[in-house]
C-alpha positions in Angstrom: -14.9 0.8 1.4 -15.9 3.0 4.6 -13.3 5.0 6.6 -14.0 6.7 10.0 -10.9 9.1 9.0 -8.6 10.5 7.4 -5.8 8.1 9.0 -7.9 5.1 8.2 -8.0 6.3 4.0 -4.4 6.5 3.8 -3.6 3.1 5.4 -6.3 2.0 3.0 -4.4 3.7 0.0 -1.4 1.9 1.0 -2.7 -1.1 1.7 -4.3 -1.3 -1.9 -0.7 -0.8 -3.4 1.2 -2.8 -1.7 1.5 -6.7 -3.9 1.7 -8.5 -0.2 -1.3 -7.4 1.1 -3.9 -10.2 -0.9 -7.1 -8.9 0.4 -8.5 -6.5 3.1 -11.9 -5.6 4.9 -13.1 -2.7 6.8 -15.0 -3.8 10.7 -15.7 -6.8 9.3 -14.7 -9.2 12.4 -16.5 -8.9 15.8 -14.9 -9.6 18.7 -15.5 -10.4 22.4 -13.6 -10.1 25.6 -13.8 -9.3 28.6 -12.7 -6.9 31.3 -13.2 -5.9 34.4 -16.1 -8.6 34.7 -17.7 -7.5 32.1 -18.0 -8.6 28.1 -17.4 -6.1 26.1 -17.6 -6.2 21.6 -15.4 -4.3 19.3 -15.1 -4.2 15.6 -11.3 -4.1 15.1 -10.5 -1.6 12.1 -9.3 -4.0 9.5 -9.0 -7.8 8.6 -6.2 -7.6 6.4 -5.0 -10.9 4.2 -0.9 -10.8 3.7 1.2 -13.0 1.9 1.9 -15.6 4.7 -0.4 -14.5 7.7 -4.0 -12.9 8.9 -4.3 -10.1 11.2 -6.4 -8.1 12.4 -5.7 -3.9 12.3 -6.5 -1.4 15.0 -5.5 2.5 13.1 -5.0 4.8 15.7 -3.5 8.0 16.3 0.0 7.3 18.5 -1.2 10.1 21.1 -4.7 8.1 21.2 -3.0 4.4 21.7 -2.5 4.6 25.5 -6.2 4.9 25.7 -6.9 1.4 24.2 -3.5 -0.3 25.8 -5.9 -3.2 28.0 -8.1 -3.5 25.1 -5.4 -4.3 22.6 -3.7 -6.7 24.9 -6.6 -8.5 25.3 -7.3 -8.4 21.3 -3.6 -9.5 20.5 -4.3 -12.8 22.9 -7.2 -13.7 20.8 -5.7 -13.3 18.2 -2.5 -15.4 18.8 -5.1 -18.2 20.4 -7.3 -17.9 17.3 -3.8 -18.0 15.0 -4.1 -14.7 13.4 -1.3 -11.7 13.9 -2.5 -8.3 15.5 -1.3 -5.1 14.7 -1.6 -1.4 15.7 -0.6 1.1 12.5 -0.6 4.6 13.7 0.4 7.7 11.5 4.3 6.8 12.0 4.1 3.8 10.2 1.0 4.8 8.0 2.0 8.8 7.0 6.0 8.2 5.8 6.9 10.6 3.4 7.2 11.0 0.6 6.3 7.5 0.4 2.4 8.1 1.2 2.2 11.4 -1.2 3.7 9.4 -4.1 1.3 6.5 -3.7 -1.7 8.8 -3.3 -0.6 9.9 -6.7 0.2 7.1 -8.4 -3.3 5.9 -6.8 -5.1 8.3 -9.3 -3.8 6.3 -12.0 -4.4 2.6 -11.2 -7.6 2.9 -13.0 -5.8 3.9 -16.3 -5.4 0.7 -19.0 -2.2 -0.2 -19.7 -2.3 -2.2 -23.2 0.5 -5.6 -23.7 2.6 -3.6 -26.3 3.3 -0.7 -24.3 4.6 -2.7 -21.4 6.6 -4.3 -23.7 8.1 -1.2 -25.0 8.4 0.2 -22.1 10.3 -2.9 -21.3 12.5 -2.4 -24.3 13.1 1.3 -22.9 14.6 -0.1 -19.8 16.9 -3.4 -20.6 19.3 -0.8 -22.5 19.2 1.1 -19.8 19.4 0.7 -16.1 17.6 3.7 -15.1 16.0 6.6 -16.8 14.7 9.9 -15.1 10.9 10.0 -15.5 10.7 12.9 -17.6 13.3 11.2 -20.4 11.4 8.1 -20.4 8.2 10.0 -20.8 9.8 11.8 -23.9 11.3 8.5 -25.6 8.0 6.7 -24.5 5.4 9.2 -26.1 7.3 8.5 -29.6 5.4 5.1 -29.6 2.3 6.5 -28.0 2.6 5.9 -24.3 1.9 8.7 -22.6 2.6 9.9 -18.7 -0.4 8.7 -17.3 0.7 5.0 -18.9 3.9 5.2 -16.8 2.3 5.8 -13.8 0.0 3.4 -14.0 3.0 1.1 -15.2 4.6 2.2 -12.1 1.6 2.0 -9.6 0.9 -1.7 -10.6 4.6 -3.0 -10.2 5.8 -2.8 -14.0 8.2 0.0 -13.3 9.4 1.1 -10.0 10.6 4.3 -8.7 12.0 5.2 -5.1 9.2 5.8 -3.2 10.9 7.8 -0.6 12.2 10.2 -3.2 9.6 12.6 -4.1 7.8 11.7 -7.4 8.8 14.3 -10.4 10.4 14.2 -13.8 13.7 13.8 -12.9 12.5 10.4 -10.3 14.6 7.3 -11.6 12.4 4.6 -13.4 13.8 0.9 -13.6 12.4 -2.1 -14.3 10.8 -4.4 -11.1 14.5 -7.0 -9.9 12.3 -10.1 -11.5 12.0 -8.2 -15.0 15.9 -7.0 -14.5 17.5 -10.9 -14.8 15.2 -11.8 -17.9 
């Protein structure tokens, strides 16, 4: 998918990652309104899919927002009228930290297969213990073959979780996801 900027690819990175977002598309909605007397057209950002709602996504820089102020006031009322949300993501909500430097690495990963039995050992690893730093569940991990880049992919796709605001290293805490933690 196209991106205009650098602000735009790291909202898409973390829209990508995030299990509530269903589906999302890049200027894909044209839409008219008017001001001043006159029609205008713009191509809002994104159409993103969430778990219980639509909207369509303006990215902008926050010192850049003031510019558009009429234009996304007259966007949000067609989208309320039209029954969709709207929303305005600027680097504040988009560039948290360390949240957006651990999904951007985790992101490198998603590609990587992640075969039944090692999510079930990896599984395994976990229900005897409540947490394990990274680095020791790498270690126990690798004697059955899993390897680093398994975890992270484990943990970029929702099998394992870390803290996301915590920066991502060896000693990061792995658990298992709350649904796997009951079972």
């Amino acid at each position: 998918m196209p991106f205009e900027f650098r602000l735009e690819e790291d909202a898409l990175i973390l829209l990508d990652y995030f299990d509530y977002v269903k589906d999302f598309n890049s200027q894909c909605v044209i839409m008219k309104y008017h001001e001043n007397g006159v029609e205008n057209i713009c191509y809002p950002d994104l159409f993103v899919k969430y778990d219980f709602w639509d909207a369509i996504v303006e990215i902008k820089a926050s010192d850049k927002v003031y510019l558009f102020e009429n234009r996304f006031r007259l966007q949000s009322e067609i989208c309320k009228a039209k029954g969709f949300k709207f929303e305005v993501l600027t680097e504040n909500e988009i560039r948290i930290e360390p949240r957006l430097s651990n999904i951007k690495t985790l992101n490198r990963f998603a590609g990587v297969m992640i075969g039944q039995d090692n999510l079930t050992i990896a599984r395994e690893l976990l229900s005897s213990n409540k947490k394990l730093p990274l680095g020791q569940l790498e270690v126990v991990a690798s004697e059955h073959g899993i390897e680093l880049i398994h975890l992270y992919s484990m943990i970029y796709h929702g099998f394992l979780q870390i803290d996301l605001m915590e920066p991502l290293s060896l000693n990061s805490m792995v658990r298992l996801p709350p649904e796997e933690r009951k079972k």
